[in-house]
C-alpha positions as CSV (number, residue, x, y, z in Angstrom):
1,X,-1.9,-18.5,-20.2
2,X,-3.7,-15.1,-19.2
3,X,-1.1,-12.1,-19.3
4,X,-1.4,-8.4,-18.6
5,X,1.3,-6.0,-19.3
6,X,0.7,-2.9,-18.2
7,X,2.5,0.6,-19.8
8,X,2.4,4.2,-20.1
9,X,3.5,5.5,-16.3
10,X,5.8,8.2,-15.7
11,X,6.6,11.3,-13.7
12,X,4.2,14.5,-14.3
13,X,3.8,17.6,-12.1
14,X,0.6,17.9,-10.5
15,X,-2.4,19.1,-12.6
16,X,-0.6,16.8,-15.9
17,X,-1.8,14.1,-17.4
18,X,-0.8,10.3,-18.4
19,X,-2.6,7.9,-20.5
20,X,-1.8,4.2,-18.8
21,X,-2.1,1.2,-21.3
22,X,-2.8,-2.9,-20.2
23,X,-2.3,-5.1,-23.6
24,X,-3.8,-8.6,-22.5
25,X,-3.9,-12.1,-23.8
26,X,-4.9,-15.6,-23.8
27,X,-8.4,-15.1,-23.1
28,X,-11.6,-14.0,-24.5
29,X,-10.8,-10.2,-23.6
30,X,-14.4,-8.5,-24.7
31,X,-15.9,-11.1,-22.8
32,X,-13.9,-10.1,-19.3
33,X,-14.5,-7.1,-16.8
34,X,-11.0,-6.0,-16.3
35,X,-9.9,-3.5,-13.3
36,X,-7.5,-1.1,-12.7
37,X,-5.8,-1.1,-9.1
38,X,-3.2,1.2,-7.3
39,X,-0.8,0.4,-4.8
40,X,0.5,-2.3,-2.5
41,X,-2.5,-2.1,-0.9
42,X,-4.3,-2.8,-4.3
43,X,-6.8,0.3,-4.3
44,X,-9.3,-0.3,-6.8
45,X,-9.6,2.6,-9.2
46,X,-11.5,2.2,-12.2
47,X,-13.3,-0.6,-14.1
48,X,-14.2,-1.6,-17.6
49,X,-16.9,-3.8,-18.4
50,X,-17.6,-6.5,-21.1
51,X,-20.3,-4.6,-21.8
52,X,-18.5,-1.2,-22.1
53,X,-19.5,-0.1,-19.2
54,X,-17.7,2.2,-17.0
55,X,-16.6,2.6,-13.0
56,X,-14.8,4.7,-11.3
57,X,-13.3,5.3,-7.0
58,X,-15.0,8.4,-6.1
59,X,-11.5,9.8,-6.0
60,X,-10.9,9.8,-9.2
61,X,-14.3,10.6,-11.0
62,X,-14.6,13.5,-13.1
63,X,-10.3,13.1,-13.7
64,X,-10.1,9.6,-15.4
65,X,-11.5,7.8,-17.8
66,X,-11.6,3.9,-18.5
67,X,-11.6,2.5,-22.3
68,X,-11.3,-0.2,-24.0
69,X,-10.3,-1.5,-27.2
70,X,-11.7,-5.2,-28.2
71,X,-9.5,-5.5,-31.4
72,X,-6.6,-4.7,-29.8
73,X,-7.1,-6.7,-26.5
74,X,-6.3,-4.1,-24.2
75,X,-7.8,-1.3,-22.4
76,X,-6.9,2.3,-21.0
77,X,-6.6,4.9,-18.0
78,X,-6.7,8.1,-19.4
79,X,-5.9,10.6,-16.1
80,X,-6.1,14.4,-16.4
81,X,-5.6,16.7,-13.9
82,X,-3.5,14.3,-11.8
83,X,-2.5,14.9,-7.7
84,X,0.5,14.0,-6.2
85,X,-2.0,11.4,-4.2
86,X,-2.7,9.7,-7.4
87,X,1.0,8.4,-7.3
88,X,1.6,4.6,-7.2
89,X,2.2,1.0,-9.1
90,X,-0.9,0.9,-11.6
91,X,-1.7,-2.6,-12.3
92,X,-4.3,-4.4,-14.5
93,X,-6.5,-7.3,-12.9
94,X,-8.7,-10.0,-14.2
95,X,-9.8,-11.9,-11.8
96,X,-6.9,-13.2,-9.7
97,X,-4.3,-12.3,-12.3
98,X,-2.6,-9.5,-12.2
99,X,0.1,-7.4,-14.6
100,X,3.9,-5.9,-13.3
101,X,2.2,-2.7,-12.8
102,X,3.5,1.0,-14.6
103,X,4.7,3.0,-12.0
104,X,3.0,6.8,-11.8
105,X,5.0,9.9,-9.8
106,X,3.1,12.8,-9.7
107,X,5.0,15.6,-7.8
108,X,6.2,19.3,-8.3
């Protein structure tokens, strides 16, 4: 069975910094794109490729930054310099699965 479990959310003041964390398993993980989304609404923000590639919304370029670990089967959202707007349920994808989501509350 393919799980994500997301981690690493909290509250910081604008301008702060989190570093969100999706430990996955039952699947071939360094094989796998995997996404990261925000919101209800599902707002794609970043992306990190099986090849180690990297993609990011234009609204958060130059702030965050994707990783990934293959030995430990999970990957990362480093976000600097974080606006109240980036606020929201993170959650990992893989195709049509999806983690609980780590919530994220930036605001002064």
């Amino acid at each position: 069975e393919v799980q994500l479990v997301e981690s690493g959310g909290g509250s910081v003041q604008p301008g702060g910094s989190l570093t969100l964390s999706c430990q996955a398993s039952g699947f071939g993980f360094s094989s796998y794109d995997l996404r990261w989304f925000r919101g209800k609404g599902a707002r794609w923000v970043a992306s990190s490729t099986s090849g180690n590639g990297t993609l990011y919304a234009d609204s958060v370029k130059g702030r965050f930054t994707v990783s990934r670990d293959n030995d430990k089967n999970t990957i990362y959202l480093q976000m600097n310099n974080l606006k109240p707007e980036d606020s929201g349920l993170y959650f990992c994808n893989l195709s049509d699965v999806w983690g609980q989501g780590t919530q994220v509350t930036v605001s002064a």
